[in-house]
N, C-alpha and C positions, 0 to 999 in steps of 0.2 A: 314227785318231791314237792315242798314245800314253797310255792309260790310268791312269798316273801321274800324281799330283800336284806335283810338284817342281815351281817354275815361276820360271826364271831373273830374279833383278832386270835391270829395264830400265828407264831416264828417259824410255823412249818408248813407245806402248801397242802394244802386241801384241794382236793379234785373234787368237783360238781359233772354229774351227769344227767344231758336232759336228754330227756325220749321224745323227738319230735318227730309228731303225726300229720302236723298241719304246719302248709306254706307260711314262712314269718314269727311264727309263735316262739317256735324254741328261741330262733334270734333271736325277738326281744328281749325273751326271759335272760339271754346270757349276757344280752349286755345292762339288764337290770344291775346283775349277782356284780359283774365286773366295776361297774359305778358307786356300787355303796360303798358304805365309811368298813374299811377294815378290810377288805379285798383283795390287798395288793400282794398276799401270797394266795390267792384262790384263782384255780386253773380248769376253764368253763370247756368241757368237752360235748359236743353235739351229736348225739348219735338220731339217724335220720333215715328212712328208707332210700331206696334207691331211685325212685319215682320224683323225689324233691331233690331232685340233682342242681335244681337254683337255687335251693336253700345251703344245702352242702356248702356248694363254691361260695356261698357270700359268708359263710360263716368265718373261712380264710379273709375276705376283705375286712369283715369288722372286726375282727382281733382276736376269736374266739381262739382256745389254746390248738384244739384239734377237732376234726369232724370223719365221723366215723360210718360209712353203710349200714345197715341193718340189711340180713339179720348179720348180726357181729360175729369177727374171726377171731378166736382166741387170741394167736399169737401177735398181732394187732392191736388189740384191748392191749396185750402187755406193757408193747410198746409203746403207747399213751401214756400207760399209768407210769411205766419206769423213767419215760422223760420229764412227765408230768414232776416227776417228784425227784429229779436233777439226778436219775440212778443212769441215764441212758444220753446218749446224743442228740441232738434236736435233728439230725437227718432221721432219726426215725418216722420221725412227724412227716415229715417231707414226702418219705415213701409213701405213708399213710395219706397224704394229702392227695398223692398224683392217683388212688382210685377216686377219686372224685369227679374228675372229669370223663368221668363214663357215664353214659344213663341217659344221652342225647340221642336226637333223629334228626336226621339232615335237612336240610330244605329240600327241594326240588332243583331238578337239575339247571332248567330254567331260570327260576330264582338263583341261585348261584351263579349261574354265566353271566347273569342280570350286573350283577353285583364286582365281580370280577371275581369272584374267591372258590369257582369248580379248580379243582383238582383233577392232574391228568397222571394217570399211573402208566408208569412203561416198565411190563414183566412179559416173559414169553414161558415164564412156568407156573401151570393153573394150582398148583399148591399153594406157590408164595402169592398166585391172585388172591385165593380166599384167605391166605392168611395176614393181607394187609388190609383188603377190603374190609373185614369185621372189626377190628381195631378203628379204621376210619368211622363207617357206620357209627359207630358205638361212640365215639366222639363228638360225632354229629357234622360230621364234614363231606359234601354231598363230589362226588368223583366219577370220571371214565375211565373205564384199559381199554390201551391197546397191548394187543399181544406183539408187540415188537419195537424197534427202533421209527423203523418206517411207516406205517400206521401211523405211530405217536405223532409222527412230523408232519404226516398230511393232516391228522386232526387240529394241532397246535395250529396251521395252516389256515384251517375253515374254521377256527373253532375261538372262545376265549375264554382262557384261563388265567387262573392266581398260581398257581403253583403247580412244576412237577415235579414227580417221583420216581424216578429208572434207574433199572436195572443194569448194573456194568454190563453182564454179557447177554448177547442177545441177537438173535441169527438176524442174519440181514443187514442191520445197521445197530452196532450196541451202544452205549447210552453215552461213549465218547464220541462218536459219530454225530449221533442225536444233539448233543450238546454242541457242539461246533456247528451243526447245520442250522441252529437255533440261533445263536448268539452272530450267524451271518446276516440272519435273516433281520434282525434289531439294528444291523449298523445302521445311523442315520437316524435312525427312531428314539424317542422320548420315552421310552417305556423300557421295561430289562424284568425278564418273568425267572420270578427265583426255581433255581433248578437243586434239587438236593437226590443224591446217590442213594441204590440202596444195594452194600456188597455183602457178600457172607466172607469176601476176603480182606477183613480188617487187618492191613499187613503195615509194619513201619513204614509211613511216607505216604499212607493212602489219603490222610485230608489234602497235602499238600498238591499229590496228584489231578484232587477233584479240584482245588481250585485255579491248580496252571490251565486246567482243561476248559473255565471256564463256569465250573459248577460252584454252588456256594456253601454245601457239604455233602454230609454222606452220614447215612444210617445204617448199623450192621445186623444182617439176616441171623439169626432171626429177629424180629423188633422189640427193641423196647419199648415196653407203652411208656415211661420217663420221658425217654429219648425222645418220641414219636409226639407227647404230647407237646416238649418244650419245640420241638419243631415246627408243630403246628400252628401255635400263638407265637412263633417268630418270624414267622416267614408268610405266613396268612390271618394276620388280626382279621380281616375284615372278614373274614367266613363267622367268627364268635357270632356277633348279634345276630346271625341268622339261624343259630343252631334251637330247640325247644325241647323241654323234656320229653320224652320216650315215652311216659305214660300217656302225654296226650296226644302224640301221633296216635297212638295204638288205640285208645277210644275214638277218635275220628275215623277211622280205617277199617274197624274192627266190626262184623257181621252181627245182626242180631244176636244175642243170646251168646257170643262165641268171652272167653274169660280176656279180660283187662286188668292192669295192674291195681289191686284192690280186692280184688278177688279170688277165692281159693284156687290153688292151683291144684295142677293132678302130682300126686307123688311125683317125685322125682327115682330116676332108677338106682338100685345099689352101686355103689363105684367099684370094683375090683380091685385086690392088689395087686399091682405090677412093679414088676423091678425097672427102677429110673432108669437105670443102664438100655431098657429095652424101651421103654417110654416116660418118661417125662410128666405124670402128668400134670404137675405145677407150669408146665411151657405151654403145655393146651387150655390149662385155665386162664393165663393172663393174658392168653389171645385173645380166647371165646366169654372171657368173666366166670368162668364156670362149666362144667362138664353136661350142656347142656343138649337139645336133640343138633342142634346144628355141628356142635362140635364131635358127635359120636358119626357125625355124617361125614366132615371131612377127614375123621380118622377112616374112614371106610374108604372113603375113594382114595386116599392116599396109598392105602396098605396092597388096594386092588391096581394100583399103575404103577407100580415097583415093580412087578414084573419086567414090563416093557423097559424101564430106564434101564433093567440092570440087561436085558439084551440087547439094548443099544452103545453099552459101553462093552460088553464080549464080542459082538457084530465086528464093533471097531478096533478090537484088540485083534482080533482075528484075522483082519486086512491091515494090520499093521501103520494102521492111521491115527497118530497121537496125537492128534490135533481133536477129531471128533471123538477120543475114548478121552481125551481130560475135557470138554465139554458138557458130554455125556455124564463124567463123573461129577462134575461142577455142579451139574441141576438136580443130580441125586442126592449130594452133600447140602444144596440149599434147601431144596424140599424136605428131606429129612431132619433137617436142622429146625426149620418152622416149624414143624410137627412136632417135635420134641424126641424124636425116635433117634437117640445120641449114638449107640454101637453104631444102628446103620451110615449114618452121618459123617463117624469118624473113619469109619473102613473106607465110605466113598470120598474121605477128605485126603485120605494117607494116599488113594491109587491117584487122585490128580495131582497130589505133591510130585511121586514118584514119575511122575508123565511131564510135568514141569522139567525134573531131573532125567528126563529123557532114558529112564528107568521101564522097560517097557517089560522085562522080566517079572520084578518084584510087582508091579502092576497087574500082572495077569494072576498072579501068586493070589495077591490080595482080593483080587474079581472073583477068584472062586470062591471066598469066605462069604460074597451076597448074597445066595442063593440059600443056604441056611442060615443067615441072619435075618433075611425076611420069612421065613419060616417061623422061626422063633417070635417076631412081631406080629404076622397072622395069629398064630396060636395066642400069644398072651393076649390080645384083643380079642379074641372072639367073644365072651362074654362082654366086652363092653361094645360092640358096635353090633349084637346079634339082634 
């Protein structure tokens, strides 16, 4: 476009789009368009790769209307143009805004414990590990697991963190336990390490729970990156000025000759159709940013350890122990829930109700329905994780 300032009165908004390729530039230009005489219905949208993710964020701080990823998503442009021009809600913008803090790389773990702002994740199930960990990553927020309560506690112990992240249930010591043994361990101390939840059973009364117990919230599995981000910059600022764009990790890292961001990439693979009901895959994009090789990888490993959950919850139906068949079913409904795979999800969410309900009949009814519902998920996957 036309790098001039002059900007025609109009009684109706005008939308400007700039194409920024380079750190700072688009900014300027937008806040040229916005200062000139006649502006005051012109509404300056940045669209920008994902590589200048500190361009992106600042284009929020200096007032720009909206900033937008490359390559651009249709139904996102819409929603720009339709608030832009007072047809839509300004939470569309807002949506639109929270992909913007993606496109970071962590510090190092060091650097973070440095700083106080490492993150300590407490999960005992390796799905919802990788499904919180690439969301973090991708934020730019550098983190440990532990697989459990106890673990968590001895690290917290040797260790120093800004923030944790645990899972209600969790063998051994789960994340109420965790959170009491913590908050003993501070009596007397000047310091108080923010703790926030993370439950797939967002039930009436559960914030209240997390903070009788001590915690200072709770995030619902599967995550939202909204959710995940306002948590992030509320409970840990001081991780921000450590995080750095993603494209320059990767050229410092990155082996001779091997591609960096700027550079062609290899096709990406066809995406399949599948039915939501069997997967989701708008739940695995907003994990993974995109249906990419890492994400076709932990669709693979997830679809390949269904087996095992779901004979760990007939194991225990079988010994008539409901305590470890609604367990059992708890880690299959969150796993599957983070994965995006909703039928299997909801069948393993109905047998832990009904086990709640000390229902051990209708429970076994419903356990037999896993066994060709993960069937149904093998198949409709294989093309995308072959």
């Amino acid at each position: 476009m036309n790098h001039g300032v002059d900007v025609p009165p109009s009684s109706t908004p005008t939308v400007a789009f700039i194409h920024g390729t380079e750190s700072g530039a688009g900014i300027a230009l937008g806040q040229k368009l916005m200062a000139a005489d006649g502006a005051a219905n012109f509404r300056v949208v940045l669209a920008a790769p994902r590589k200048l993710a500190s361009t992106l964020a600042e284009a929020d701080r200096v007032g720009l209307f909206a900033a937008l990823t490359l390559p651009l998503r249709r139904h996102r442009l819409w929603h720009v143009i339709a608030a832009a021009l007072g047809r839509a809600e300004l939470d569309a913008r807002q949506a639109i805004a929270a992909d913007v803090d993606i496109g970071w790389a962590p510090p190092s773990v060091d650097e973070a414990r440095a700083a106080g702002a490492l993150i300590l994740v407490a999960e005992d199930n390796r799905t919802n590990q990788i499904a919180i960990k690439r969301p973090l990553d991708q934020r730019g927020y550098a983190h440990e697991m532990a697989d459990n309560g106890a673990i968590a506690l001895s690290m917290y112990r040797s260790g120093s963190y800004g923030l944790l992240l645990t899972d209600f249930h969790m063998p051994e010591m789960d994340g109420f336990q965790l959170t009491a043994a913590i908050r003993k361990h501070e009596e007397g101390g000047d310091r108080r390490l923010p703790i926030v939840a993370l439950t797939a059973d967002a039930l009436p009364g559960t914030e209240q729970q997390c903070l009788s117990a001590g915690m200072d919230g709770y995030l619902t599995k599967p995550i939202d990156s909204k959710a995940l981000t306002g948590a992030l910059a509320k409970w840990l600022p001081q991780a921000q000025a450590l995080r750095r764009p993603a494209s320059d990790a990767a050229a410092d890292t990155a082996a001779p000759g091997a591609p960096i961001a700027g550079r062609p990439a290899a096709p990406k693979p066809a995406v399949p159709a599948i039915d939501p009901q069997i997967l989701d895959l708008a739940r695995l994009s907003e994990t993974f940013g995109g249906l990419d090789g890492a994400a076709r990888e932990f669709i693979a490993g997830f679809v390949a350890d269904v087996p095992r959950m779901i004979r760990a919850i007939e194991t225990a139906l079988t010994a008539s122990n409901s305590t470890k068949a609604r367990d059992a079913a708890h880690a299959l409904k969150g796993a599957a829930r983070s994965t995006g795979a909703v039928r299997l999800g909801q069948i393993a969410s109905d047998i832990q109700d009904c086990l709640d309900s000390d229902d051990m009949e209708t429970a076994a009814m419903l356990a037999s329905l896993l066994a060709q519902t993960h069937a149904e998920l093998r198949d409709a996957t294989h093309q995308l994780i072959a």
